[in-house]
C-alpha positions as CSV (number, residue, x, y, z in Angstrom):
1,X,18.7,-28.7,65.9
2,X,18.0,-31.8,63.9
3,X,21.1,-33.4,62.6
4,X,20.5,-36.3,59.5
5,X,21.7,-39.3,60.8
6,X,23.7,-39.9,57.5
7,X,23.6,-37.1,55.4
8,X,26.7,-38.0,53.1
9,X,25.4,-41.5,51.8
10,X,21.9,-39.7,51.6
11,X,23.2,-37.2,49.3
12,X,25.3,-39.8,47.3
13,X,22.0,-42.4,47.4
14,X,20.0,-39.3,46.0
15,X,22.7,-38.5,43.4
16,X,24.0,-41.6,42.2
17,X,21.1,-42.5,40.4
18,X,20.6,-39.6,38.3
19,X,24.3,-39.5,37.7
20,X,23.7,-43.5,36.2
21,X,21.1,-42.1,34.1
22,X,22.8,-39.4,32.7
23,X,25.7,-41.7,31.9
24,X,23.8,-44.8,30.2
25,X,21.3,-42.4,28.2
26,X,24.3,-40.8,26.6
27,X,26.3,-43.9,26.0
28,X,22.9,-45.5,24.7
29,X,21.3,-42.4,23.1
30,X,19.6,-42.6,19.7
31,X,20.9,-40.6,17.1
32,X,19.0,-39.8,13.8
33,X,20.8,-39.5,10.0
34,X,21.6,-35.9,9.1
35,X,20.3,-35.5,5.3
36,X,22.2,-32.8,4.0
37,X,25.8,-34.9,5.0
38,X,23.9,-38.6,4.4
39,X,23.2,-40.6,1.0
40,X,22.8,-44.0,-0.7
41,X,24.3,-44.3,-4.1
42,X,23.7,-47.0,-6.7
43,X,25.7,-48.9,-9.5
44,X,24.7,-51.6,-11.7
45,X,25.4,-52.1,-15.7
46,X,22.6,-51.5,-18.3
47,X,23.4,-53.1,-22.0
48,X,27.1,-53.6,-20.4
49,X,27.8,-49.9,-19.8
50,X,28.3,-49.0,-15.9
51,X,25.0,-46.7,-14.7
52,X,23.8,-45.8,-11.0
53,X,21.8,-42.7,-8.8
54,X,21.0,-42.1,-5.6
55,X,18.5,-41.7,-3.4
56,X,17.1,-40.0,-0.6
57,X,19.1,-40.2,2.5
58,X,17.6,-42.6,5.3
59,X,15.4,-41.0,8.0
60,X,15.1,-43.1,11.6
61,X,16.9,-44.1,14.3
62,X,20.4,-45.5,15.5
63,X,21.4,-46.7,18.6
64,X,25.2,-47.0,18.3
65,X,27.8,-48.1,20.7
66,X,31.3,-50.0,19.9
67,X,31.9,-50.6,23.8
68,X,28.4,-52.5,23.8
69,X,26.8,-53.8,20.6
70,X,24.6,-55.8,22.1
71,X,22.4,-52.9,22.7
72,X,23.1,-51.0,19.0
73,X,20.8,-50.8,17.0
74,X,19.6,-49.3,13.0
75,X,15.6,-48.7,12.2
76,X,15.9,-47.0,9.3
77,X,14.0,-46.2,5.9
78,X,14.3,-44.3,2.7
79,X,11.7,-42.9,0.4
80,X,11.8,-44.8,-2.8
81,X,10.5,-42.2,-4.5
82,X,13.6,-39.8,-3.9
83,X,15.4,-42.3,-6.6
84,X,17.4,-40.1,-9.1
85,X,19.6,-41.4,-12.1
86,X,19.9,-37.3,-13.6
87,X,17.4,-38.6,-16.4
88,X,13.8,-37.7,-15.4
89,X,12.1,-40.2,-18.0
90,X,14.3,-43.1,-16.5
91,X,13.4,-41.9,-12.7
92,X,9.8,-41.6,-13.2
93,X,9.6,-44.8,-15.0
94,X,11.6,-46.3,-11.9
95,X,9.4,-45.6,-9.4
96,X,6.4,-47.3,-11.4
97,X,4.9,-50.8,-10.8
98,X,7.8,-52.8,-12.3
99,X,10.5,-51.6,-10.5
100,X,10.2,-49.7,-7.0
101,X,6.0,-49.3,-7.0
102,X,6.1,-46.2,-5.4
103,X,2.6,-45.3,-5.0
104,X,2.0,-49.3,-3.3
105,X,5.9,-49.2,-1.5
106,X,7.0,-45.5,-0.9
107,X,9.2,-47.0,1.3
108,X,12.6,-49.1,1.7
109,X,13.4,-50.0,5.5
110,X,16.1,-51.7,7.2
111,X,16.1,-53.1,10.5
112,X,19.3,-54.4,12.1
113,X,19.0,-57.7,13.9
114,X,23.0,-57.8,15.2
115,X,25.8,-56.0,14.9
116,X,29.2,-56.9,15.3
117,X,33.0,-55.8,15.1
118,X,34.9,-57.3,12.6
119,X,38.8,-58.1,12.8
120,X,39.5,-54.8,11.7
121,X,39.4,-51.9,14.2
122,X,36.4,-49.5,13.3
123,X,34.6,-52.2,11.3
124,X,31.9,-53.8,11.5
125,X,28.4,-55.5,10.4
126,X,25.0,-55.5,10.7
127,X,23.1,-58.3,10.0
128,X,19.0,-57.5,9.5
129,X,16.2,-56.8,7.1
130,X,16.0,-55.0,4.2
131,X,12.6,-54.5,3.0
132,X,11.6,-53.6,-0.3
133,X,8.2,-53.8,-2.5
134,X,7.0,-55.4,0.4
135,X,9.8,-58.3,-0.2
136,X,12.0,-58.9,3.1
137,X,15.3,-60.5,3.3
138,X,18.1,-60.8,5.9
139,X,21.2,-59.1,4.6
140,X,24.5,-58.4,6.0
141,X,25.9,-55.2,5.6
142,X,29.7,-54.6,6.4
143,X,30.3,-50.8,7.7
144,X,32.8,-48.5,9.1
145,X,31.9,-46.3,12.1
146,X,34.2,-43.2,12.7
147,X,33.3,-41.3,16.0
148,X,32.2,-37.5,14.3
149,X,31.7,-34.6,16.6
150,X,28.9,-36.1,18.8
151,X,27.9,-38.5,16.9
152,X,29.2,-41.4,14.0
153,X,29.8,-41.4,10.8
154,X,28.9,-44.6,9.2
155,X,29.7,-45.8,5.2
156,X,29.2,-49.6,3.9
157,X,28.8,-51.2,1.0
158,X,27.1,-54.1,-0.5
159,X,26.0,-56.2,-3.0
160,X,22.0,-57.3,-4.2
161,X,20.1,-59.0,-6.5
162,X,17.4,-56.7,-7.8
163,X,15.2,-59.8,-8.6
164,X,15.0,-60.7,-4.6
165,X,13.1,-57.9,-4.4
166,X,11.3,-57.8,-8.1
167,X,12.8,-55.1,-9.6
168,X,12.9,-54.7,-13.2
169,X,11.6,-58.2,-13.8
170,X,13.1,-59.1,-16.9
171,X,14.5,-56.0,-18.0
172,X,18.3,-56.1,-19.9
173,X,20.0,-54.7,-16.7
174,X,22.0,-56.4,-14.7
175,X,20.5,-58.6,-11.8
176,X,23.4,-57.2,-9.2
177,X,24.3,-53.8,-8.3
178,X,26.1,-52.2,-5.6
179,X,24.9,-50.0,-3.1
180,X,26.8,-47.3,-1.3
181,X,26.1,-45.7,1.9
182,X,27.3,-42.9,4.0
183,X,25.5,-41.7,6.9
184,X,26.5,-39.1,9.7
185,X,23.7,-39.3,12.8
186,X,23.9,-37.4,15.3
């Protein structure tokens, strides 16, 4: 009868790899934005009064892991289109040439370039591109991750100049508004 001459290690050289790849494709998997529990809100003052809407929830993918940032990751856009203020005349006239071009630019994209952990625990920020009307600039976006279920949930804030992306041109709003996000991926 014929007798492996190391059966063990075999079994543990055949195993151990598979076991490697199970482990670094779940601590490196991509997770995708859940719409129905995701959303980016806006703010910004019109003739000094305090105004803002939403839009659509970002689409894409996220590779996200505190123990390794290195190798996290956002690639994400949002249909510009999907803008909504609750006033149907001021939303369609939004998503025409002056403002967010629609038609030309239906869409608004970020790509992370670095993350990294900031001095509080769960905080951190992603520095990248945010592209708009075909306009690019790196931004920084501070975050919070909070470990949800089997995947994050992920809410930031910022601050922009609409004119570095040529919206509104010269229009009585004001040139910065906020922006408010809150993303669960999974």
């Amino acid at each position: 009868m014929y007798k492996p001459f190391f059966p063990k290690y075999y079994r543990a050289i055949t195993i151990l790899p598979v076991y490697f790849s199970l482990v670094l494709s779940h601590a490196f998997a991509q997770i995708h934005p859940v719409a129905k529990e995701s959303g980016v809100s806006f703010t910004i003052h019109n003739f000094g009064f305090k105004t803002g809407g939403t839009l659509g929830a970002p689409e894409g993918d996220i590779v996200f892991n505190p123990d390794d940032l290195a190798k996290s990751s956002f690639s994400v856009t949002i249909k510009s289109g999907s803008i909504n203020t609750d006033n149907d005349l001021r939303d369609e006239h939004l998503r025409e040439t002056d403002y967010f071009d629609v038609k030309n630019h239906p869409l608004i994209r970020f790509v992370s370039s670095a993350i990294r952990a900031t001095s509080k625990k769960g905080d951190y920020e992603a520095t990248g591109v945010l592209t708009i009307k075909n306009t690019s600039r790196e931004i920084r976006l501070p975050f919070r991750a909070e470990k949800s279920g089997d995947g994050y949930l992920f809410t930031g804030s910022f601050k922009m100049n609409r004119r570095d992306y040529d919206i509104g041109g010269s229009s009585t709003i004001s040139n910065e508004l906020t922006v408010d996000i809150k993303v669960l991926a999974r």
